[in-house]
MARLO-590258 format. One record per residue (C-alpha): x, y, z; residue in three letters. Coordinates in steps of 0.25 Angstrom, whole numbers, plus 5000, padded with zeros to 4 digits. Layout:
N
XYZALA
...
***
This chain:
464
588752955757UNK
589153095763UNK
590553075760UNK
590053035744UNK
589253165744UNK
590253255751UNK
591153215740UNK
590153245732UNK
590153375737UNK
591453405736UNK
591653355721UNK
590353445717UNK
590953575724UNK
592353555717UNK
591753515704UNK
591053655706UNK
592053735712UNK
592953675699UNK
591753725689UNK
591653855695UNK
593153865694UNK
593053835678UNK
592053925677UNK
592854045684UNK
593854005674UNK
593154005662UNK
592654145666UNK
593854195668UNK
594454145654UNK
593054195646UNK
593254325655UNK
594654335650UNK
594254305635UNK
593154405637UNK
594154515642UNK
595154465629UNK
594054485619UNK
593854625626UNK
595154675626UNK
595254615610UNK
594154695606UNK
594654825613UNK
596054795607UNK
595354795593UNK
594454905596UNK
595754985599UNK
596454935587UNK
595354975577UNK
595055105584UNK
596555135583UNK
596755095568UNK
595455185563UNK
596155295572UNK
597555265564UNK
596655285550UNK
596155415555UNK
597555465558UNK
598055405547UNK
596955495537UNK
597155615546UNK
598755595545UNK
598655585530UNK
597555695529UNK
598755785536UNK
599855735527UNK
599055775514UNK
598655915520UNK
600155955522UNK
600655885510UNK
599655985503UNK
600256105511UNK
601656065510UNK
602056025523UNK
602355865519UNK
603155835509UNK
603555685510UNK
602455545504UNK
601755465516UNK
601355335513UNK
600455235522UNK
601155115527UNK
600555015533UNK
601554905540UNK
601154795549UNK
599654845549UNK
599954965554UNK
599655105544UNK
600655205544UNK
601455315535UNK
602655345531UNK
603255445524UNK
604155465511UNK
605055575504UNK
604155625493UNK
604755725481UNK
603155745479UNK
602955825491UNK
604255915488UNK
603755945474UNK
602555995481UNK
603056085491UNK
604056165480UNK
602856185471UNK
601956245484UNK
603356345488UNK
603356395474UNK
601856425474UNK
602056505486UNK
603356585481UNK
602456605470UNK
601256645479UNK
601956775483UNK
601556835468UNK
600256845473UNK
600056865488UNK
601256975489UNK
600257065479UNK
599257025487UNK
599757065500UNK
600157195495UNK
598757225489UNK
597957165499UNK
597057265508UNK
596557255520UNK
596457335534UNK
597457385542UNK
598457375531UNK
599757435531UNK
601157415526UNK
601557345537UNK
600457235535UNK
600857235521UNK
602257195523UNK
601957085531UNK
601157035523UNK
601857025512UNK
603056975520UNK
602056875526UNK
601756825511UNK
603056805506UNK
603656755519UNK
602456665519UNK
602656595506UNK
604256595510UNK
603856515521UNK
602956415517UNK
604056375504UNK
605156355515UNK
604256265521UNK
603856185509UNK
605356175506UNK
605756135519UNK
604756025518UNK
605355985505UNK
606755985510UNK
606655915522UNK
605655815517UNK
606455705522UNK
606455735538UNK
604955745538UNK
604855615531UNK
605755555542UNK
604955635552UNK
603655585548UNK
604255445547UNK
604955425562UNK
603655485568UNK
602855365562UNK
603955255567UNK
603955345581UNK
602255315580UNK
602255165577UNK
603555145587UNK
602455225598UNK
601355145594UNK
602155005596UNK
602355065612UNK
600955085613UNK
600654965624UNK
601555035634UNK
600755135636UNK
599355205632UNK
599755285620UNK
599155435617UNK
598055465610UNK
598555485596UNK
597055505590UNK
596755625599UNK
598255675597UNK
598055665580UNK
596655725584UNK
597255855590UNK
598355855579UNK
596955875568UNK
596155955578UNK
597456075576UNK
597356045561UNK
596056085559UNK
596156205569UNK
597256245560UNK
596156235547UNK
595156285555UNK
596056415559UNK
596456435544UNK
594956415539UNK
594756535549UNK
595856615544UNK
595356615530UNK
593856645534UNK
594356755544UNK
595356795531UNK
594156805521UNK
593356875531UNK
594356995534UNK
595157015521UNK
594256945510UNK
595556855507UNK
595656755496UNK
596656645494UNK
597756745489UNK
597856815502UNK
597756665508UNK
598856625501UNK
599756755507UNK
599156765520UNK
598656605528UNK
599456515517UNK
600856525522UNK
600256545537UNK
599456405534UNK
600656325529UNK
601456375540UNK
600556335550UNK
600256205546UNK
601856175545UNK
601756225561UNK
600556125562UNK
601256005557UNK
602556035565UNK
601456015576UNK
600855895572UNK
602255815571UNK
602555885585UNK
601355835590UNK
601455675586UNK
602955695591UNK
602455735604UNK
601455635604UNK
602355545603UNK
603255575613UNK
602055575623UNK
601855435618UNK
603355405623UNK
603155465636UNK
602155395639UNK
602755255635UNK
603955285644UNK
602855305655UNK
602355195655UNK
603455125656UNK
603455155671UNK
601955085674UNK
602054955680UNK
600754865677UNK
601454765687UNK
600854725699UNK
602254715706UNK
602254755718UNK
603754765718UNK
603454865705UNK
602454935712UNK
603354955723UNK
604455015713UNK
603455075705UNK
603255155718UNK
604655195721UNK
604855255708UNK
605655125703UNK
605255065690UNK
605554915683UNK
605954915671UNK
605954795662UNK
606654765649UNK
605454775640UNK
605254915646UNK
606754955644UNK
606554915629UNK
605154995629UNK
605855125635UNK
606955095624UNK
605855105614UNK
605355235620UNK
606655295621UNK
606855285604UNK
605455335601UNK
605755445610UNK
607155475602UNK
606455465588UNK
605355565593UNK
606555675596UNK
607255635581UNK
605955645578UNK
605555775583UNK
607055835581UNK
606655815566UNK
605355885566UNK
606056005575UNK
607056015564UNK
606155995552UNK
605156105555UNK
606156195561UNK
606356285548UNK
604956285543UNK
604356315556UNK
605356445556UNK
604856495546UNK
603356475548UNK
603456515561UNK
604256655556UNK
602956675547UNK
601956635556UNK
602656775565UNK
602656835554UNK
601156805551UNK
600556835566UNK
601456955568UNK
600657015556UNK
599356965561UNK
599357015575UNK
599857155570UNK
598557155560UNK
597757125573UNK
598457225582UNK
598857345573UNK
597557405570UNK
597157395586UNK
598557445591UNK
598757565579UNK
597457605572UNK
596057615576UNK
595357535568UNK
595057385573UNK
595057275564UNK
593857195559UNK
593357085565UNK
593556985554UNK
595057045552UNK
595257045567UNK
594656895568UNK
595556875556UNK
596856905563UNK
596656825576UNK
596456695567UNK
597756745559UNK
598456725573UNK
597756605578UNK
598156545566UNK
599756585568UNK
599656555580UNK
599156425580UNK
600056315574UNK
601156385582UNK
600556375594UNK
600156235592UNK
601756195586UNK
602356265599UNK
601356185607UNK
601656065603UNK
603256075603UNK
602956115617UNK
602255995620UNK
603355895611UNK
604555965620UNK
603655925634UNK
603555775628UNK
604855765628UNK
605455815641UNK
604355725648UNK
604955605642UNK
606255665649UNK
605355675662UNK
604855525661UNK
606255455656UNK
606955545668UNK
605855475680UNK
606055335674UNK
607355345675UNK
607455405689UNK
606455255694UNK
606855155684UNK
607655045689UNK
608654975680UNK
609854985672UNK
609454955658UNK
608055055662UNK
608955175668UNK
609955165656UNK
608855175647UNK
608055285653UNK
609555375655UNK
609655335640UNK
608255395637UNK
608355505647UNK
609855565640UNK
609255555626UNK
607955635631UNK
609155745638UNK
609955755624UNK
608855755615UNK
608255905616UNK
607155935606UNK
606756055600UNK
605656115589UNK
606256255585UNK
606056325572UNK
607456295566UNK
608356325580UNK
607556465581UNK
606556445592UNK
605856325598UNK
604356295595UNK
603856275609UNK
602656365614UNK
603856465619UNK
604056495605UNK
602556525603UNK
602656615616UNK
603856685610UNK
603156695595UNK
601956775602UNK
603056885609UNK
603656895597UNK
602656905589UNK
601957025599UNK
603357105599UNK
603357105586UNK
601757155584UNK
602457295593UNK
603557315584UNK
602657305573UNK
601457395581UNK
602557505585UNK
602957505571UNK
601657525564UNK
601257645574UNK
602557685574UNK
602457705555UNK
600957755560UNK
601457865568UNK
602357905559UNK
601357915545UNK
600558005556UNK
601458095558UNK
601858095543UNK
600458125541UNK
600358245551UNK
601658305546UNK
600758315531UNK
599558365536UNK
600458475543UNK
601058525531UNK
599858525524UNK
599458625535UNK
600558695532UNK
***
């Protein structure tokens, strides 16, 4: 009887010790089920909170596109596409936009009928001869500008299509290496790209009301006086916005060769060479860094092409735009300097926002080109450390590969071969600018002295 009922025993506590073992399991299972369904509805969380993003960047994208198709500064068709559910553009020749920009050059050639009178009828204070002549030099250099750019975008349509095309392959080529590494935030990027458009509005809406303020202007002195410094600062922001998806890009390619390097292993035999500066590289990661390698070549065609293309407009916007804030600074500081009289506080506040508004796409387009020339020598930095702790062949043979087209390929963003468009250039546009305000002040005191004199030598033979 005890041996029946310690078998007994025995037979209970293993039949319970069996049913709290299926019990363990099948938690384990529902918890793993529980954690799936999670993780699937984050996934399509993510994927809807990522498709509404794409349309708002799609609407913004097109809302841009129609602005500077309406101001001349895009000639080509764009189309949307969608291909294997995915929403995208291309771009197309188009005869259209060509036709347009002719007919907006020969309104301005035609605009110089009605402005130059104007300018040489218009009062207002401190005038002199020397005002008078930049101004009019300033209209008609103005106009001149704005059809070269009109026909530079007419006759080298093509290259901006091409441009505009190979960055959307480069995006959808980045978007496919997104599970290497955590991708940059493209919506707060976009963001800041609209946040500096609508400061360049907002300063124009401020320059007209200033405008109205001080000189009672209507659109005639408009046309003359913000028009051509409008179009030529929007050509200088659109210059920054290509720069800056470029750049982003590059970032992006940085940071995929980075994180090439982290080992997610438990190895202790890889953490031990992880720590001696030693990495393992497998096949797939060769063919990942292969990858890498060819969207970082089309990003250097691709920004060789924009240099090029923007390298004779930019020229000669940016020899208006000195023009224009030599002018405006010598407005401001020629009444303090030569006369006694100080200027009004609407003309004064009037002449500062003048300036700002100069000033500003400059500042942001040498900013950015800064910023793009930096991208690029730290991918120089980070193929230059792999190379020195990789381990392998075929790895080493690609990473000297990488590392001799990054030392041949040298980019530069000049205005056609004359000066480069980094922030030295903004630095060297401020000393110019300033030695040419004293040439221009000594010269004005210098004609004032002289009528004083002219003056006493008629009031002395009248007392003759």
């Amino acid at each position: 009887m005890e041996e029946d009922s310690h078998c007994k025993n025995v037979f209970d506590s293993v039949k319970n010790s069996t049913f709290m073992n299926v019990n363990k399991i099948s938690n384990s299972f529902k918890n793993i089920n529980n954690e799936n369904s999670t993780a699937e509805k984050n996934s399509k969380q993510k994927m809807n909170k990522i498709k509404s993003e794409l349309q708002d960047l799609f609407w913004t994208f097109r809302i841009l596109i129609m602005f500077f198709k309406l101001i001349g500064l895009v000639t080509f068709a764009h189309r949307i596409v969608i291909y294997k559910k995915r929403t995208s553009y291309t771009f197309q020749y188009s005869k259209l936009g060509i036709v347009y920009n002719v007919v907006l050059s020969g309104l301005m050639i035609a605009s110089n009928y009605i402005s130059i009178p104007f300018r040489l009828n218009l009062d207002y204070e401190n005038k002199t001869n020397l005002t008078v002549g930049i101004e009019v030099l300033q209209t008609v250099l103005g106009a001149l500008v704005i059809c070269a750019i009109l026909i530079n975008y007419c006759v080298d349509q093509k290259r901006l299509v091409r441009i505009a095309n190979r960055l959307i392959t480069i995006e959808h080529e980045i978007d496919r290496l997104y599970d290497l590494y955590r991708p940059l935030r493209r919506q707060r990027i976009f963001c800041a790209m609209i946040i500096v458009c609508i400061l360049k509005i907002c300063l124009l809406i401020l320059l007209l009301f200033t405008e109205i303020l001080a000189f009672h202007t209507g659109p005639i002195s408009w046309l003359t006086d913000i028009l051509p410094t409008f179009h030529v600062g929007w050509l200088l922001i659109q210059y920054f916005l290509l720069v800056t998806v470029i750049q982003t890009n590059f970032a992006d390619v940085n940071r995929a060769i980075q994180s090439l390097t982290r080992i997610n292993t438990p190895d202790l035999q890889l953490q031990s060479l992880y720590q001696t500066r030693r990495i393992v590289v497998n096949n797939s990661t060769v063919h990942q860094l292969l990858q890498l390698r060819n969207i970082h070549c089309h990003l250097c065609e691709i920004s060789e092409d924009v240099s090029s293309f923007y390298s004779l407009p930019v020229l000669f916007g940016i020899i208006f735009l000195f023009l224009t804030l030599i002018y405006n600074s010598y407005y401001l500081l020629s009444p303090l300097l030569m006369t006694d009289d100080i200027l009004e506080y609407e003309t004064f506040s009037n002449t500062i926002v003048w300036i700002i508004f100069l000033i500003y796409p400059i500042s942001l387009l040498t900013n950015r080109i800064t910023r793009i020339l930096i991208e690029m020598e730290k991918t120089a930095n980070i193929v230059h450390d792999l190379l020195n702790c990789a381990i392998g062949k075929e790895t080493k043979a690609e990473l000297k590969k990488f590392s001799l087209q990054l030392l041949h390929r040298k980019i530069k963003f000049t205005a056609n071969g004359y000066f480069t468009l980094d922030n030295t250039f903004l630095h060297s546009l401020i000393g110019t600018v300033v030695t040419y305000l004293v040439i221009l002040m000594q010269f004005q005191m210098g004609s004032s002295r002289s009528s004083i004199r002219q003056q006493c030598n008629y009031t002395r033979r009248d007392l003759k």
